[in-house]
C-alpha positions, 0 to 999 in steps of 0.5 A: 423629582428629588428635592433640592434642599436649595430650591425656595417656592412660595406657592402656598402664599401666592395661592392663598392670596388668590384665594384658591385652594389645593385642589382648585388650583391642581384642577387648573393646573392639571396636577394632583392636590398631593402634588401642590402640597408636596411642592408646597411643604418642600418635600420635592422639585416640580418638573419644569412642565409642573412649574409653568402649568402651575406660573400660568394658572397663578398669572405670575412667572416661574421665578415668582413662584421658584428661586435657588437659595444661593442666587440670593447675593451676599455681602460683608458688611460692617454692623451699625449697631447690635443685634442679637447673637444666635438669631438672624436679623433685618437690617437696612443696607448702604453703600457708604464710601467704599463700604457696605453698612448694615444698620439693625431693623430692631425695636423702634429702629424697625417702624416709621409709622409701618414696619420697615422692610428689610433690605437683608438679613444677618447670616454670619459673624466675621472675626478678624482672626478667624479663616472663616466667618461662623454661620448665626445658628453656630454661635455661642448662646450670649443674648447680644452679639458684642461690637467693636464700637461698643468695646471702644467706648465702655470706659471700664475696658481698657484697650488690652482687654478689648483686644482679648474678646475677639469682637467685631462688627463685621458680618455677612449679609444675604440681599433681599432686594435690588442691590442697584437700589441700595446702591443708590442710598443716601444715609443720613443720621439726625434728630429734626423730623425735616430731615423726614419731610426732605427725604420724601420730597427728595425720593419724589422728585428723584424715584431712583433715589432712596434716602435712609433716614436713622435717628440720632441726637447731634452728637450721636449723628456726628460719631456715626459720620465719623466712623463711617456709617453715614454720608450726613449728619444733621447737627444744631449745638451752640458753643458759648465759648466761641458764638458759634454753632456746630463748626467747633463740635466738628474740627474737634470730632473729624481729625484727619478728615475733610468735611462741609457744613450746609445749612438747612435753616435757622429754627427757634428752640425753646420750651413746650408748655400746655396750651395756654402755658397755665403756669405762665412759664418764662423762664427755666428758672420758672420750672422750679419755681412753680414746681413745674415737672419736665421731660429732657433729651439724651446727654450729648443733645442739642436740646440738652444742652441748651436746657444745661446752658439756660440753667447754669446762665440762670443759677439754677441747679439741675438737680432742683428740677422736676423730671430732669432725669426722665430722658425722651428720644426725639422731639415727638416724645418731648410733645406727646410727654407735654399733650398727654399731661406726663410733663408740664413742660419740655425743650424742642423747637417752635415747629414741633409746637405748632404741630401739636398745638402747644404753647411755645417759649423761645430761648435760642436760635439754633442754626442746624447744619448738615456735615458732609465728608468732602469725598462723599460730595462726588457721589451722585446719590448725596448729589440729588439729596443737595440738588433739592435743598434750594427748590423752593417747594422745599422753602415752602415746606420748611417755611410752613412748618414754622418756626424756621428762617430758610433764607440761607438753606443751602449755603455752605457755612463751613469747610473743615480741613 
């Protein structure tokens, strides 16, 4: 039969994952071995008697084996990210408000602990001022494809310019899974590994739900709710000014937006040092004073900022310690820097402490807000995701961890109109 260039088959990988070969398989089947490998490397369509003799003598369905291209569904969605330009890429997908984000599967955005599977794969640019969107493989050969949000917040460009470069961050997207799932996705930005521990507790106790989790520093989790890309973020910066924790950072970030602030925990920040703390560190002041060499978080952190704040209320200049400028991502690396000997010490919290069985010196109570935008709180994804923060399974996870004074979780500490 002729090929249809739009009929997909994966024969070959059901057929090796049995462990049968062309000609076993053709012997069941009762079709020739030039046959399976014809339909195999595409070269023609299997007639429906073929394809059914073939579905019943792997055990599985017709539509297992055969799929028209174009049934896949496609989407447009806005880019939380970049990937690269001429290449098609993975990436996760939510239903954010009343749009679809697309959030890049690359470098360690791509793994947990195992890859991530991809809920669908780049296959368009949309311009703003193009009648149509331009296929990947059409795309000028330039290593990264250039986003709005990248223009916007490149300083040297002024706003005239960025008009002129015809960006974007707007592309089609093909699904690759239950669009009924991605549907019913909650996506939160945060940097405190809980927010892991509650997304699995949540999917759990709701198997519909999914939770996305994506790391990001306080103030990076803040502009991703801001511009859209997430239902919360999840934030724990101190504002000496005001005493106050994080409701300052969010009136000045969401103008023109409502929101809620829902506390998850009061959590003990402070430095990691070697069991023991050989140097017998007190103070940040100590750092420099034993020569002791550190490891710190990206500016806009809450980890960063505390460090900066110790250090000026202290008098000691940030230029006299060792390592400040050697930047880490997340408090897992802040631990491993410290376990492995690269750093003599580092800002995280108590818990992470007691995970990796390091000492611990307190310098702040932090308490770590999520922000929600009110018009996400009637969807019923985000609905599940809250209805669990009171259970007191939850409690007890956060409770054992260490490190953390739950007694309040829950609690709306804020509204911002």
């Amino acid at each position: 039969m002729k090929l249809d260039v739009n009929l997909c088959n994966n024969l070959k990988s059901i057929r090796t994952r049995l462990g049968m070969s062309q000609q076993e398989l053709a012997n069941i089947a009762g079709v020739t071995r030039q046959s399976i490998g014809g339909v195999e490397l595409g070269q023609y369509a299997p007639s429906v008697a073929m394809s059914l003799r073939l579905a019943k003598a792997l055990g599985c369905q017709v539509e297992d084996l055969f799929w028209f291209e174009e049934d896949l569904p496609e989407v447009e969605a806005i880019l939380a990210g970049s990937v690269p330009k001429q290449q098609r890429s993975r990436v996760s997908l939510a239903r954010v408000g009343d749009q679809w984000i697309a959030y890049p599967l690359v470098g360690n955005d791509a793994f947990r602990i195992e890859m991530i599977p991809a809920d669908g794969e780049t296959l368009a640019v949309i311009y703003p001022d193009a009648k149509e969107s331009v296929r990947v493989e059409e795309l000028p050969s330039i290593s990264k494809l250039p986003l709005a949000s990248e223009v916007a917040s490149n300083e040297r460009q002024s706003e005239g310019e960025a008009q002129n470069q015809n960006v974007t961050n707007k592309v089609l997207v093909r699904i690759l899974d239950d669009i009924d799932k991605l549907h019913n996705t909650v996506v939160i930005a945060g940097c405190t590994p809980v927010l892991s521990l509650l997304a699995r507790a949540t999917e759990r106790w709701h198997p519909q739900l999914r939770i996305h989790y994506r790391f990001a520093h306080s103030k990076a989790a803040l502009r991703s709710l801001c511009k859209g890309e997430v239902h919360i973020a999840g934030m724990h910066l101190y504002d000496p000014k005001t005493g106050e924790h994080n409701i300052p950072f969010v009136r000045e970030a969401l103008t023109g937006k409502s929101a809620v602030l829902i506390t998850l925990g009061v959590w003990e920040e402070g430095l990691l040092v070697p069991p023991g703390n050989p140097r017998g560190i007190k103070t940040v002041s100590d750092l420099v004073e034993f020569g002791a060499t550190i490891v710190t978080h990206e500016a806009g952190s809450g980890g960063q900022m505390l460090l900066e704040r110790k250090l000026q209320e202290e008098g000691v200049s940030s230029q006299t310690v060792k390592g400040f400028t050697h930047i880490v991502h997340s408090h897992q690396d802040v631990a491993l820097s410290v376990v492995s000997g690269i750093a003599d010490a580092g800002i995280s919290t108590a818990s992470i402490a007691a995970a990796f069985g390091l000492g611990f010196i307190p310098l702040h109570s932090a308490r770590y807000d999520l922000v929600i935008i009110k018009k996400y709180l009637e969807e019923e994804p985000v609905k599940q995701f809250l209805s669990i923060l009171g259970h007191q399974l939850v409690r007890s996870q956060l409770e054992i961890l260490g490190g953390y004074d739950t007694s309040k979780i829950g609690e709306v500490v804020a509204n911002i109109s």
